[in-house]
VOVEX-511735 format. One record per residue (C-alpha): chain; x, y, z; residue number from 1. Coordinates in nm, 3 decimals. Example, Ala and Ser with C-alpha at 12.3 -4.5 7.8 and 13.67 -1.06 7.14 Angstrom:
BEGIN
<semi unit="A" px="1.230" py="-0.450" pz="0.780" pos="1"/>
<semi unit="A" px="1.367" py="-0.106" pz="0.714" pos="2"/>
This chain:
BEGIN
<semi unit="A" px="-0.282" py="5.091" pz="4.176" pos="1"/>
<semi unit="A" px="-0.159" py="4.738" pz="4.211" pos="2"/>
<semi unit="A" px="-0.453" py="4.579" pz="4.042" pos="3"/>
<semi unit="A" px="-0.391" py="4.807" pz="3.799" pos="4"/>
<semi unit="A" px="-0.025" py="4.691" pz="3.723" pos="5"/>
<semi unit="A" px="-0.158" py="4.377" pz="3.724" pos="6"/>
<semi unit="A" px="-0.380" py="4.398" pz="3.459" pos="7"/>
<semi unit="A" px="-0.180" py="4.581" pz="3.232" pos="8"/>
<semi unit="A" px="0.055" py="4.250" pz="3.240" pos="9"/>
<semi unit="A" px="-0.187" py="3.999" pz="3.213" pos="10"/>
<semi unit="A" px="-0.272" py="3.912" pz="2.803" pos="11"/>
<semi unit="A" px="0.117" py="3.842" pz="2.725" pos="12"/>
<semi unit="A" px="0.285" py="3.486" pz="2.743" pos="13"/>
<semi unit="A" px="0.505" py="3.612" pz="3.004" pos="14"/>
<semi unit="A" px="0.310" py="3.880" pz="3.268" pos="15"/>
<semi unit="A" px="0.569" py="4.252" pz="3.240" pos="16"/>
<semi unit="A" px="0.473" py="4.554" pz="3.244" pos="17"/>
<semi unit="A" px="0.646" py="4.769" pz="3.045" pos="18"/>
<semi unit="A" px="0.756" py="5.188" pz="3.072" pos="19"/>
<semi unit="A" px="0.502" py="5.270" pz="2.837" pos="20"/>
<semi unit="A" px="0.217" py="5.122" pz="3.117" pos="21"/>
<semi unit="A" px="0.413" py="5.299" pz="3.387" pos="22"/>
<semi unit="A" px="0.423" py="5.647" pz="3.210" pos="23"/>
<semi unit="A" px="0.009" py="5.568" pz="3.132" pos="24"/>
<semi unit="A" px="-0.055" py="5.447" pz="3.516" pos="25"/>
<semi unit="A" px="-0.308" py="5.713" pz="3.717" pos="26"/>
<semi unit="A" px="-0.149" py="5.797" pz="4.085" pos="27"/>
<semi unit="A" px="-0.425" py="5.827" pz="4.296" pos="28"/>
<semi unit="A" px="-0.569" py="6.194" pz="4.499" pos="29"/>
<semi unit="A" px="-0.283" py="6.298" pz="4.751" pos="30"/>
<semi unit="A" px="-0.288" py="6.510" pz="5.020" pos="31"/>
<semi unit="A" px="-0.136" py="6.870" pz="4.953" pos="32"/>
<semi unit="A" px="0.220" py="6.869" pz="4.970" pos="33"/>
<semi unit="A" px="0.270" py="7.007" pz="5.326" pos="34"/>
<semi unit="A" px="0.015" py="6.713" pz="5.430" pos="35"/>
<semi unit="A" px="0.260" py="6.458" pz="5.242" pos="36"/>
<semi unit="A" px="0.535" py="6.632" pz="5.443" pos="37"/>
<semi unit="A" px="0.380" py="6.580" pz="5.765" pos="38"/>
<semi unit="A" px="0.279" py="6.254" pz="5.734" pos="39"/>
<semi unit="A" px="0.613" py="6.195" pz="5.629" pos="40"/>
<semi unit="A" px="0.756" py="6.233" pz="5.916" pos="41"/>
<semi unit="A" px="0.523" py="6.043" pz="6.129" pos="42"/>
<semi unit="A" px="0.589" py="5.779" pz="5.931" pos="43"/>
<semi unit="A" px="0.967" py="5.824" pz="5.957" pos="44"/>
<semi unit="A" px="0.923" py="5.881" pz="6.348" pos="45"/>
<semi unit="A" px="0.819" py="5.543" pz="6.347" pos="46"/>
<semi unit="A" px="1.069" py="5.427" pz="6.139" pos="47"/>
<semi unit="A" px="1.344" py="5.533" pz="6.330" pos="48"/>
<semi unit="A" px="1.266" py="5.411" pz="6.661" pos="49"/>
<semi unit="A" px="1.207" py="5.037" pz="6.433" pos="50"/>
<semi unit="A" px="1.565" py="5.081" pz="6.341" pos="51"/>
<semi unit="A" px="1.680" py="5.207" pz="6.647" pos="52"/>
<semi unit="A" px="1.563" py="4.843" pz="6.843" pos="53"/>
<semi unit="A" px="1.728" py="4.674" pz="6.583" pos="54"/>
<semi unit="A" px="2.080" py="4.860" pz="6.626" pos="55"/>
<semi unit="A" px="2.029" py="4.832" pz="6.973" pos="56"/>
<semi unit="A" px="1.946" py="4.440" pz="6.953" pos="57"/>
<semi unit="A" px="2.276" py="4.401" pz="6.760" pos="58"/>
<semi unit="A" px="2.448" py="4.563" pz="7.023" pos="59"/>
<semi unit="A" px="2.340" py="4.369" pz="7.293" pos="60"/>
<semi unit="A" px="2.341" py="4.024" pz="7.100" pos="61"/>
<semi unit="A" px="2.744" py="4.144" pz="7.078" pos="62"/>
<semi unit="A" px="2.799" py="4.205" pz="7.427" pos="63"/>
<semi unit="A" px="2.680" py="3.841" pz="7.522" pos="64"/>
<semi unit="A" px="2.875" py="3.728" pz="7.248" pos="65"/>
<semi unit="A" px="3.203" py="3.909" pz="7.387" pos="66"/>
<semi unit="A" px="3.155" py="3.760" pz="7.674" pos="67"/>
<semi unit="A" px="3.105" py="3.411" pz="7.577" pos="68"/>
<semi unit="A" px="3.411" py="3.410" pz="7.365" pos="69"/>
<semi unit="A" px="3.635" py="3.546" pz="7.622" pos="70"/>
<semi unit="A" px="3.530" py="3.372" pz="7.896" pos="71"/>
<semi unit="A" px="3.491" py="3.028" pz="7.754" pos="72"/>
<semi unit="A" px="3.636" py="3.030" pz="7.413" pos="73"/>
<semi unit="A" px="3.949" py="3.267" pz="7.454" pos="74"/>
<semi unit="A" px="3.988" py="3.185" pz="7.868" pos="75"/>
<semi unit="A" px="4.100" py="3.575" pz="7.916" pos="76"/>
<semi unit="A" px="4.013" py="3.540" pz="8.304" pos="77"/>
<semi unit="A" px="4.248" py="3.229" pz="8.347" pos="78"/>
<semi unit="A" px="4.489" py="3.372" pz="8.132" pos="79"/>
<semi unit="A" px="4.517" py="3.685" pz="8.350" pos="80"/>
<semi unit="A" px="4.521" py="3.517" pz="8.695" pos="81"/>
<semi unit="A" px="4.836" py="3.293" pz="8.567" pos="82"/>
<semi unit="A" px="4.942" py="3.612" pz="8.426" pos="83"/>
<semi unit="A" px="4.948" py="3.791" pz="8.783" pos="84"/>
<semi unit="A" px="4.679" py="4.055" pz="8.651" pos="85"/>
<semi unit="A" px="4.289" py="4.101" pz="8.724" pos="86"/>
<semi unit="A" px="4.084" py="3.996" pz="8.441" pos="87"/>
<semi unit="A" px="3.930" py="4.281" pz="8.261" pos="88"/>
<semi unit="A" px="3.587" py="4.380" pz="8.362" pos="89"/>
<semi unit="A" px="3.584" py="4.116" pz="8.589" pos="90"/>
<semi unit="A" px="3.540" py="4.162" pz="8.985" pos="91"/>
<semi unit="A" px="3.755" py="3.978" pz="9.212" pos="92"/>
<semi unit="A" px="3.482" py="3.775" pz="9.373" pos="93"/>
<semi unit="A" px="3.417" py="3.642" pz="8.987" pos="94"/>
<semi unit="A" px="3.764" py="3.582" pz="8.912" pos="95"/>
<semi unit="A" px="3.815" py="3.355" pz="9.204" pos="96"/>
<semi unit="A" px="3.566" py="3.081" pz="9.028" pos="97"/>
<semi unit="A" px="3.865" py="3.095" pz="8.771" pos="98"/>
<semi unit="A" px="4.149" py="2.903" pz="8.752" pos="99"/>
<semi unit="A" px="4.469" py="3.014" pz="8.700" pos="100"/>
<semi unit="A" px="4.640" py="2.720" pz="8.486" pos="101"/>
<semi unit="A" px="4.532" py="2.505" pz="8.190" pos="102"/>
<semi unit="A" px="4.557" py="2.167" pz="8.113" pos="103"/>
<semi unit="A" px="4.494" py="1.937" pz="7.812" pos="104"/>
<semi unit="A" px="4.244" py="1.789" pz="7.655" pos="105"/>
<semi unit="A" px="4.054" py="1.626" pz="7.335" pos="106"/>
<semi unit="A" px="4.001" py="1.974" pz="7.262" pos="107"/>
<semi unit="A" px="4.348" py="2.083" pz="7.373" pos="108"/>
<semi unit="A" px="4.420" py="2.308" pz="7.564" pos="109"/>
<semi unit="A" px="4.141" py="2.409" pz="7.843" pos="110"/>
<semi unit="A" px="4.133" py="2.561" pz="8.174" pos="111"/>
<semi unit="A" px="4.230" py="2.298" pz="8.460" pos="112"/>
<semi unit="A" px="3.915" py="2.146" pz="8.604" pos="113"/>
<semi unit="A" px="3.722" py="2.191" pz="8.317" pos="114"/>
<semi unit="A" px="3.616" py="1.900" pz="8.057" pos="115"/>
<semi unit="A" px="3.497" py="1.810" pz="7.768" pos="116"/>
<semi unit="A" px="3.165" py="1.621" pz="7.702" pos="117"/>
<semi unit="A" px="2.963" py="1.556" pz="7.385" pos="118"/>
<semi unit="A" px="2.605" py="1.740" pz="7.357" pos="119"/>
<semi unit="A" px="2.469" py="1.390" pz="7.402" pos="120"/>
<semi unit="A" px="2.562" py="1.418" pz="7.760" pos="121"/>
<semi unit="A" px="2.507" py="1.766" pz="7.786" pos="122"/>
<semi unit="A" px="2.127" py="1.802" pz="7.642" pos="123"/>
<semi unit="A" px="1.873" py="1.652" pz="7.785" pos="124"/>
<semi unit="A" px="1.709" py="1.604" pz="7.470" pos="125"/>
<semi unit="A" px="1.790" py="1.645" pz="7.088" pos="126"/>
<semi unit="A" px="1.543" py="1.595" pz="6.822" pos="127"/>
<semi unit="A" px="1.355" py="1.698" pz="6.485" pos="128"/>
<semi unit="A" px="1.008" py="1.714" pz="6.373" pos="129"/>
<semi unit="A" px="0.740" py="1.687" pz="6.124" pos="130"/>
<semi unit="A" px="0.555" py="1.914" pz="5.854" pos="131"/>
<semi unit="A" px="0.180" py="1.866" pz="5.853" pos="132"/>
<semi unit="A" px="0.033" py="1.768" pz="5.533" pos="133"/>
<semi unit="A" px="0.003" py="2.088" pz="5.343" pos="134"/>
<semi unit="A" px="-0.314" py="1.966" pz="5.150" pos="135"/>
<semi unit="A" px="-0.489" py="1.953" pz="5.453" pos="136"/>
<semi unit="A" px="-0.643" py="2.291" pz="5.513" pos="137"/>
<semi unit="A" px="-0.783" py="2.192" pz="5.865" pos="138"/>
<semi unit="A" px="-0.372" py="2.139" pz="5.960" pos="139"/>
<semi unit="A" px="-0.303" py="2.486" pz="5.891" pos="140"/>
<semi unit="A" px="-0.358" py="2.889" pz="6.034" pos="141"/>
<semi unit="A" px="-0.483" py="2.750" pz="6.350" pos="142"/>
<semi unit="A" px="-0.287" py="2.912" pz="6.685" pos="143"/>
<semi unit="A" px="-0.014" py="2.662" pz="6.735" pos="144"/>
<semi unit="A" px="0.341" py="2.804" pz="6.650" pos="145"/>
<semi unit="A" px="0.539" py="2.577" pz="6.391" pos="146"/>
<semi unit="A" px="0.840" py="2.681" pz="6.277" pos="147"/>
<semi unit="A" px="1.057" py="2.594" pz="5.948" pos="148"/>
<semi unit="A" px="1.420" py="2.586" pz="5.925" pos="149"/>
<semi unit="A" px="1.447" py="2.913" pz="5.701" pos="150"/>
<semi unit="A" px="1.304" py="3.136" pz="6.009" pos="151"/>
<semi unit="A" px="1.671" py="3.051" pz="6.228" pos="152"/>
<semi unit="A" px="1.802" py="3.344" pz="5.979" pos="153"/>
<semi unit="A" px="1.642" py="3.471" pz="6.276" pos="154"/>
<semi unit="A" px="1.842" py="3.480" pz="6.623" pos="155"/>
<semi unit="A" px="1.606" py="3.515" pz="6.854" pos="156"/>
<semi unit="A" px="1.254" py="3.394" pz="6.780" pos="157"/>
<semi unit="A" px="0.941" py="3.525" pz="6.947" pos="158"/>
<semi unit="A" px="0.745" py="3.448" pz="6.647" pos="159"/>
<semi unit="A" px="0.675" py="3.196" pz="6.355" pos="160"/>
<semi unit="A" px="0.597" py="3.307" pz="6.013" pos="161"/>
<semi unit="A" px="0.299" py="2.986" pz="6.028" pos="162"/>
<semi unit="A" px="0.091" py="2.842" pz="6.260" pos="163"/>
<semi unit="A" px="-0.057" py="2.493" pz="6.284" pos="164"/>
<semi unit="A" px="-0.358" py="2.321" pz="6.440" pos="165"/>
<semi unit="A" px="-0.409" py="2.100" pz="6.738" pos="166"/>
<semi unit="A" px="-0.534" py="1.811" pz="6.444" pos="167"/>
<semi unit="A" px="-0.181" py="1.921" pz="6.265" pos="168"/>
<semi unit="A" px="0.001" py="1.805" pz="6.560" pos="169"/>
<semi unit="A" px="-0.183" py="1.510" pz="6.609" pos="170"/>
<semi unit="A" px="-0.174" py="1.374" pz="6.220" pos="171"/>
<semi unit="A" px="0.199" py="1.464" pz="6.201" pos="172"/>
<semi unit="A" px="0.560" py="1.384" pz="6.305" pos="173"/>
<semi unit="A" px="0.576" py="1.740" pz="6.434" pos="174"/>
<semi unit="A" px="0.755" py="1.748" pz="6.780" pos="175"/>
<semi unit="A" px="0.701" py="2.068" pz="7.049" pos="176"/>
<semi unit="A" px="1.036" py="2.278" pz="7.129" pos="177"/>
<semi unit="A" px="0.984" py="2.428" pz="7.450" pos="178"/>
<semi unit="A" px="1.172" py="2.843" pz="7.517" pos="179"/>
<semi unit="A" px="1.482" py="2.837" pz="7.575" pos="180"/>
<semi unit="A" px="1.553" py="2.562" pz="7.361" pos="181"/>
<semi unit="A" px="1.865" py="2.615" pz="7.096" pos="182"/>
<semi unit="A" px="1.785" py="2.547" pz="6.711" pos="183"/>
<semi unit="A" px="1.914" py="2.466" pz="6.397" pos="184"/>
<semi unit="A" px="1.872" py="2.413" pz="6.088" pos="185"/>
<semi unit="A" px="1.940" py="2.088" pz="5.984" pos="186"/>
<semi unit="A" px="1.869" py="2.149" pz="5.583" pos="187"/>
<semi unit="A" px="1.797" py="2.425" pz="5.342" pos="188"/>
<semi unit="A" px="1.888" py="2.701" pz="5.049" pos="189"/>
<semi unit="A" px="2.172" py="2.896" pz="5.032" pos="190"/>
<semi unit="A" px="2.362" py="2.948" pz="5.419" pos="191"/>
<semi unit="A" px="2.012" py="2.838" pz="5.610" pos="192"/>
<semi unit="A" px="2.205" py="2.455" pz="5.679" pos="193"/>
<semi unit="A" px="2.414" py="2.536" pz="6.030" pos="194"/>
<semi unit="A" px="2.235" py="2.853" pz="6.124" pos="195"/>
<semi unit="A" px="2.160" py="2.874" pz="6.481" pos="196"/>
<semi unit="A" px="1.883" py="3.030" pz="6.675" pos="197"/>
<semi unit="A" px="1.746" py="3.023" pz="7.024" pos="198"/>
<semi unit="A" px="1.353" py="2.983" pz="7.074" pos="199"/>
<semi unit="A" px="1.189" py="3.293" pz="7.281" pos="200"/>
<semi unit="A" px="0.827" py="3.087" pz="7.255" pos="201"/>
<semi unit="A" px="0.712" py="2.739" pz="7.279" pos="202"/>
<semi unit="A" px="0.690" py="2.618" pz="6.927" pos="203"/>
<semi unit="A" px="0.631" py="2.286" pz="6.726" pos="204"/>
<semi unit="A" px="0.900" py="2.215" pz="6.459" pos="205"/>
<semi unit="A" px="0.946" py="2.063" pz="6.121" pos="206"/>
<semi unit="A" px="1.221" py="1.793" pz="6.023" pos="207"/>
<semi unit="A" px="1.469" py="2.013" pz="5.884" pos="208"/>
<semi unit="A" px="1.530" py="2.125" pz="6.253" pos="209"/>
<semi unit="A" px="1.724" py="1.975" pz="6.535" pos="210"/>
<semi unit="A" px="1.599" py="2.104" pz="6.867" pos="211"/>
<semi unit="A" px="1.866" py="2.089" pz="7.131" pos="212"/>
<semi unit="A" px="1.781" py="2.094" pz="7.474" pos="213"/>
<semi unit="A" px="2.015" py="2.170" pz="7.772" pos="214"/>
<semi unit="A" px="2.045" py="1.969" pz="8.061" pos="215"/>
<semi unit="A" px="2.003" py="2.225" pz="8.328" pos="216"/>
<semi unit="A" px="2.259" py="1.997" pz="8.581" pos="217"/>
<semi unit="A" px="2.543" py="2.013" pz="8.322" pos="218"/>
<semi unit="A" px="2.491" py="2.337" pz="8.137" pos="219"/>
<semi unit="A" px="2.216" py="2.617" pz="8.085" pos="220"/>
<semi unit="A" px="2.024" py="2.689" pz="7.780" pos="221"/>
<semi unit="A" px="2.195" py="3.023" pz="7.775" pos="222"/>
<semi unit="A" px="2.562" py="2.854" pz="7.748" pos="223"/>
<semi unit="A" px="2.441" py="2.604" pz="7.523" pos="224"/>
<semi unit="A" px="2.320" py="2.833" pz="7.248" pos="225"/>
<semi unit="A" px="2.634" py="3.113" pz="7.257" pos="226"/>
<semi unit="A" px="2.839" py="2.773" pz="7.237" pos="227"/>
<semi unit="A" px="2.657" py="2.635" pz="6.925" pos="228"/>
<semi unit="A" px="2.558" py="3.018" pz="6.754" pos="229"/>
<semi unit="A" px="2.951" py="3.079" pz="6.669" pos="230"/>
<semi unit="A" px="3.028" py="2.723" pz="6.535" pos="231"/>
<semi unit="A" px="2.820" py="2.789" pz="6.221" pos="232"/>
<semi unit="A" px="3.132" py="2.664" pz="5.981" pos="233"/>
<semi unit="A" px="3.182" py="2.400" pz="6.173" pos="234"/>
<semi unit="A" px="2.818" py="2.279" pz="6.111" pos="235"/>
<semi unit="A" px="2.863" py="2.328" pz="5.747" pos="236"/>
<semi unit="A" px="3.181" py="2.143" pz="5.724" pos="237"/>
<semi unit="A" px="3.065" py="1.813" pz="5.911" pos="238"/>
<semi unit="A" px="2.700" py="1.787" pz="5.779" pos="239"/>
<semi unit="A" px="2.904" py="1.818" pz="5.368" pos="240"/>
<semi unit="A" px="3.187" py="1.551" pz="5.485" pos="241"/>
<semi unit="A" px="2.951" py="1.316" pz="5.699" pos="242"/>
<semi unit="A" px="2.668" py="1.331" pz="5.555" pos="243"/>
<semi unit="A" px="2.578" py="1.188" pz="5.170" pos="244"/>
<semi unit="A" px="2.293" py="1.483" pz="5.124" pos="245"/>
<semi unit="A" px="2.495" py="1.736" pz="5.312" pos="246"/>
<semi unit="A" px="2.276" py="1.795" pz="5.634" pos="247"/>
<semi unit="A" px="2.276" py="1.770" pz="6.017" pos="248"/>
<semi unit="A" px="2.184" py="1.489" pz="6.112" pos="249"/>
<semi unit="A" px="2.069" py="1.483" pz="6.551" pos="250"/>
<semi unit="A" px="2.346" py="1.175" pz="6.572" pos="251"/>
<semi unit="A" px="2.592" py="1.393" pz="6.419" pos="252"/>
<semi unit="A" px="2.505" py="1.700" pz="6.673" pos="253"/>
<semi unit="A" px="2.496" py="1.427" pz="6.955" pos="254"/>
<semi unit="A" px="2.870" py="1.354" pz="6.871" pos="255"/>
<semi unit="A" px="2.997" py="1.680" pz="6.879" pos="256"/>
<semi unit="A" px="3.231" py="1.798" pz="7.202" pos="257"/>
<semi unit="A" px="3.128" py="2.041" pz="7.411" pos="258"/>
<semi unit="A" px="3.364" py="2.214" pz="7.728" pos="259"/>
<semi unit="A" px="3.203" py="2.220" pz="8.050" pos="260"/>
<semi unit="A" px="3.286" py="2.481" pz="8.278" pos="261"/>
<semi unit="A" px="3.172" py="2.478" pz="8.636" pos="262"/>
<semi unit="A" px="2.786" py="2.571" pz="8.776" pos="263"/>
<semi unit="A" px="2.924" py="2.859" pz="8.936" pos="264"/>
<semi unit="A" px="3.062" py="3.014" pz="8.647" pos="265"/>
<semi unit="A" px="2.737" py="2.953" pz="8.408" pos="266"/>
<semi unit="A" px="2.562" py="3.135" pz="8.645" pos="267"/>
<semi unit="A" px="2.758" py="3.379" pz="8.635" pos="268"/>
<semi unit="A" px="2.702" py="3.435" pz="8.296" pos="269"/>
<semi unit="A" px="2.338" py="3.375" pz="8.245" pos="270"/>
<semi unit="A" px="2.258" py="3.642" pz="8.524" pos="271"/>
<semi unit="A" px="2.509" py="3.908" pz="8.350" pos="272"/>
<semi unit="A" px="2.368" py="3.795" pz="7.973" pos="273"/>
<semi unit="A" px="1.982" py="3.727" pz="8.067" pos="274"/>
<semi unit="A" px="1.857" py="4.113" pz="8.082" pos="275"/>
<semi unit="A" px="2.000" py="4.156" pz="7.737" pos="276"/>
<semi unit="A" px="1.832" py="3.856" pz="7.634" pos="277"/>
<semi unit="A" px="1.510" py="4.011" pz="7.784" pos="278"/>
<semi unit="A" px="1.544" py="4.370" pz="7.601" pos="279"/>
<semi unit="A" px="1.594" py="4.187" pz="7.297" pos="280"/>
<semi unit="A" px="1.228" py="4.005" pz="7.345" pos="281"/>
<semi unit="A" px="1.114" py="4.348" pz="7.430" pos="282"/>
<semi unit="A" px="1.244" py="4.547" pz="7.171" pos="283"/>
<semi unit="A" px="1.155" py="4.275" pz="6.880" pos="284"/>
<semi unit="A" px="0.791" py="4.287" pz="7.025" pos="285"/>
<semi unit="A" px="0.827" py="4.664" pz="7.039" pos="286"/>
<semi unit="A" px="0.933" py="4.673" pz="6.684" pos="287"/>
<semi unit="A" px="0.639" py="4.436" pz="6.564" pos="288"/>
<semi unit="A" px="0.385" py="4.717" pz="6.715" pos="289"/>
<semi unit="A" px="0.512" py="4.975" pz="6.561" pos="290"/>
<semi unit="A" px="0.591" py="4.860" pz="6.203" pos="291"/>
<semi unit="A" px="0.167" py="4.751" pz="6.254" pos="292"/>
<semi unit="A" px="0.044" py="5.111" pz="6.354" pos="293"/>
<semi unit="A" px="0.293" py="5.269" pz="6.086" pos="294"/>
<semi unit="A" px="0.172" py="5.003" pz="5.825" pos="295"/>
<semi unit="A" px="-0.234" py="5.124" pz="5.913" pos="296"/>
<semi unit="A" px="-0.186" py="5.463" pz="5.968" pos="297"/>
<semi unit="A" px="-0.025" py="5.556" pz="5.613" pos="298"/>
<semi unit="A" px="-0.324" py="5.417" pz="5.398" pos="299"/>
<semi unit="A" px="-0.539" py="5.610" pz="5.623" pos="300"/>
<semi unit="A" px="-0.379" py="5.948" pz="5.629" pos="301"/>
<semi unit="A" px="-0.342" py="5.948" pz="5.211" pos="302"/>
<semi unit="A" px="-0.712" py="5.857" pz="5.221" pos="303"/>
<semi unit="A" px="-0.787" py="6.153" pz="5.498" pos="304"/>
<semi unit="A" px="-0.984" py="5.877" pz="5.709" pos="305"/>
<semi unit="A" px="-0.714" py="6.024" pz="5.998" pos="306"/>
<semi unit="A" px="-0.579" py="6.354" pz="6.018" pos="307"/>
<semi unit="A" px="-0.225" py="6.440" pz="6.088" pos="308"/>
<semi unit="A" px="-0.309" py="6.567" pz="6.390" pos="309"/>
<semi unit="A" px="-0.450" py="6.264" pz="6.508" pos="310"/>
<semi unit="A" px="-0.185" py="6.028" pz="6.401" pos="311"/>
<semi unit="A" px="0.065" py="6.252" pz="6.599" pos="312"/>
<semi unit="A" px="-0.110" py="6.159" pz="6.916" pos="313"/>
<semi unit="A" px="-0.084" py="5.808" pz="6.800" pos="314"/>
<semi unit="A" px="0.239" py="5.777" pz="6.752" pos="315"/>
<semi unit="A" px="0.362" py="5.962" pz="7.055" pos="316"/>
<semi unit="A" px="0.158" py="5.716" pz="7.230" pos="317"/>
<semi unit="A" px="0.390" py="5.441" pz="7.100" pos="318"/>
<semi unit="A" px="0.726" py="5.600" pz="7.234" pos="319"/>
């Protein structure tokens, strides 16, 4: 049917198509009505559970989120011990890694013993890359993950929308981000500049992306991206007053402060946030199976190649 649409557009100075086309358009053979039913609701089995991961990947994203900001933005658990009350959801053998008073700082107030460094000091490394030329076909669709700054609309990524070559790599300023490593988009359309994501794979990035890495004696990769992930208007703001073309430049990321809390603490966090981290994986990967089988199994049960039956057994399979 799409072929035909397209034909009935083409012979004008600007390809439409218009209602009289659509009214004229043939819909091909379909099953009986209690067949479209049925395979209806496979389809919307599938469906569900897609959206279901997704609501569920929200969820969890929040939690860690929560928790970051209270702990380390907000300092609820020191402000509770100097209080005289246990912090909230917080066992006592946590809380004592807390202190109980604050003291200042060059971002003001913090919690005593705490400090403030600049990502500089805290990542081990911070960098762009490169784009492959894109009129070289023997750069391209190879099995090298390369990602673009547009795909940190994404939080967490466990896959890039293209792929590169090993002769990409090597004819390019490309760099390779390792998992676990925090990025961000250094330029783009619309809200893309500032957006922050944190790499699930090893992938090689292009220059409108500064890859920052933590260094794992200071800080954790975990702490470093909930830090960076809520200070997208911060991003926007210095890259439009600093910067003549309005992006992030790595020496303007290496400047900014950072607070350091203690290695016991971190820990802390990255062993209560890590399994939500890992669902999230799972459930994205989940998601990407089943959006496949429902995307080959509809085509195929219009056509009759697969009977309902069949697909049932499919599906359940998946669940």
């Amino acid at each position: 049917m799409r072929h035909e649409m397209v034909s009935h557009s083409e012979g004008s100075t600007v390809s439409h198509i218009n209602m009289s086309d659509i009214r004229n358009l043939k819909i091909p053979h379909l099953p009986p009505l209690p067949e479209q039913k049925a395979i209806a609701h496979i389809i919307g089995i599938l469906d569900d559970k897609i959206e279901l991961n997704r609501e569920m990947n929200q969820t969890l994203e929040a939690m860690a989120q929560a928790i970051f900001k209270s702990w380390f933005v907000d300092f609820d658990p020191v402000r509770a011990k100097m209080e005289g009350r246990q912090p909230a959801g917080m066992d006592a053998a946590t809380a004592e890694f807390f202190p109980d008073e604050f003291e200042e700082s060059a971002l003001g107030i913090i919690p005593k013993g705490w400090r403030v460094a600049t990502l500089s000091e805290s990542c081990e490394s911070i960098y762009s890359g490169g784009t492959p030329s894109t009129n070289n076909l023997e750069y391209w669709n190879g099995n090298i993950a390369w990602l673009s700054s547009g795909e940190t609309r994404k939080k967490f990524i466990d896959i890039t929308e293209k792929t590169i070559t090993s002769l990409g790599v090597t004819n390019s300023s490309t760099r390779l981000a390792k998992s676990g490593t925090t990025v961000i988009a250094s330029a783009g359309q619309g809200n893309t500049r500032g957006q922050t994501s944190l790499l699930m794979i090893d992938s090689y990035i292009n220059q409108s992306i500064v890859a920052l890495k933590a260094n794992p004696n200071i800080i954790s990769d975990m702490y470093l991206f909930f830090n960076l992930a809520q200070r997208y208007q911060e991003f926007r703001q210095i890259s439009d007053s600093h910067s003549s073309r309005g992006s992030l430049t790595t020496k303007l990321l290496a400047q900014l402060k950072i607070i350091i809390t203690s290695n016991k603490q971190i820990l802390i966090f990255d062993k209560i946030v890590k399994p939500n981290i890992y669902k999230i994986l799972s459930n994205l990967t989940e998601s990407r199976t089943l959006a496949s089988i429902r995307d080959t199994l509809l085509p195929k049960l219009l056509s009759g190649e697969i009977r309902v039956k069949e697909a049932e057994k499919i599906a359940a399979k998946t669940m």
